[in-house]
Every structure is written in C-alpha cells, then in structure tokens.
N, C-alpha and C positions, 0 to 999 in steps of 0.2 A: 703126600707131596714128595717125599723123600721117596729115591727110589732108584739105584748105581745104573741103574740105564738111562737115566739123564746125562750123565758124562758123556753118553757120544754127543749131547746138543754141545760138547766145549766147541766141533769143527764147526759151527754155526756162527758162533763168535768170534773165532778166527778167519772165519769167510769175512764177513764183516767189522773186524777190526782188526784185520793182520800183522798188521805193524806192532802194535798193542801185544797182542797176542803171542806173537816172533818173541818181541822184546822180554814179557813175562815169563816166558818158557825158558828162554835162556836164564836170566836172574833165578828163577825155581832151580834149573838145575846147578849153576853155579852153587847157591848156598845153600843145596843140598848136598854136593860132591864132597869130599873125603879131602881134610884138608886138617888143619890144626884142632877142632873136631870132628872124632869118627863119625861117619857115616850112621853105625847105631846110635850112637848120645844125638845125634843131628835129628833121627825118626823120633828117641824116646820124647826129645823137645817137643818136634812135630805132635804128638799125639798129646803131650799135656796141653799144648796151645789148644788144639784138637778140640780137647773134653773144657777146657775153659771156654773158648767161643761157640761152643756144643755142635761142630758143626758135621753132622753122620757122616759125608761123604770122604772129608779128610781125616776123623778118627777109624774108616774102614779103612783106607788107602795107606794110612801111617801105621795102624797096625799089621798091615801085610808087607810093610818095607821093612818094620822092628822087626818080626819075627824073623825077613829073609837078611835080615843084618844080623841076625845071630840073638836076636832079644830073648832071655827066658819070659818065662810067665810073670815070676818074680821080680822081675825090671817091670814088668809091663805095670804089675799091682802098685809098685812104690811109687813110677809113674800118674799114677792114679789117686793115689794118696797124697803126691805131692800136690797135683791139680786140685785139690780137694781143699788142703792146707792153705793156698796161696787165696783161692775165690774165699775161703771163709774168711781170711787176714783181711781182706780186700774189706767184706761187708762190717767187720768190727773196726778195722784202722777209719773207715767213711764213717760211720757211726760217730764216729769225734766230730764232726761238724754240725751233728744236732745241738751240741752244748755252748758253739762261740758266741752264742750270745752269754755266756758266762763269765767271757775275759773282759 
C-alpha cells in the first residue's frame, strides 16, 4: 500500500478540493517556515510526530528536510529515541486507568 508515488495522487485532491487544499498548503508552509523555531528543530518535530503517528510517507519526506536543514544522524537518533520515550509514557501513564476502579 505504501509507496512515495502516491504523492502525485495529492494533485487529485487538490483538483477536487482546492480550496481545502490552497488553504492546507499554505498553513503546512507557514508552520513550517523559519521563525522563532528553526527550520531544523521544526523537521526534527516533524519526524518524531512522523514515527509517533507511523506514517511512511511524512517520516520519508521529514527526513529528507532534516537532513537538508543541516540534521546529523545523531539528532535524527535522539529524535527517534524521543518518539520512542513519549508513545511508551503514553501506554504506561493510560495504564493508570485500568485501576480507577480502585479510588
């Protein structure tokens, strides 16, 4: 199913919701652009979001904008480690709701 030659289908949805589409392009680029966060720390986010919501196409695409924003390998790893740290937070901190029936 995955497979980066689906991205030319994004002009298909723009064909038929272009408004939508206009709108979203612009918002992606604005809070993407270089502002009170760099451009790199803005991709590194991008990709831990990326590998949290596992979604191939924007963990390919965030990693080719890390890299072209100057990412080492080693940002890219800790990136990685972070995303790692937070989904496993995620599934221990939810794990406290199996017990409210103890309050």
């Amino acid at each position: 199913m995955y497979d980066m030659k689906n991205i030319k289908h994004l002009a298909t949805i723009g064909t038929h919701a272009p408004k939508a589409m206009q709108a979203f392009a612009a918002f992606d680029a604005a809070a993407m652009a270089d502002g009170a966060v760099p451009v790199k720390y803005k991709e590194l986010i991008a990709l831990g979001v990326a590998h949290t919501t596992q979604c191939p196409y924007c963990i390919e695409i965030h990693v080719g904008k890390a890299r072209a924003a100057g990412a080492t390998d080693a940002e890219l790893a800790e990136t990685i480690m972070v995303t790692a740290a937070l989904r496993a937070g995620a599934a221990v901190t939810h794990g406290t709701h199996c017990f409210h029936d103890k309050d």
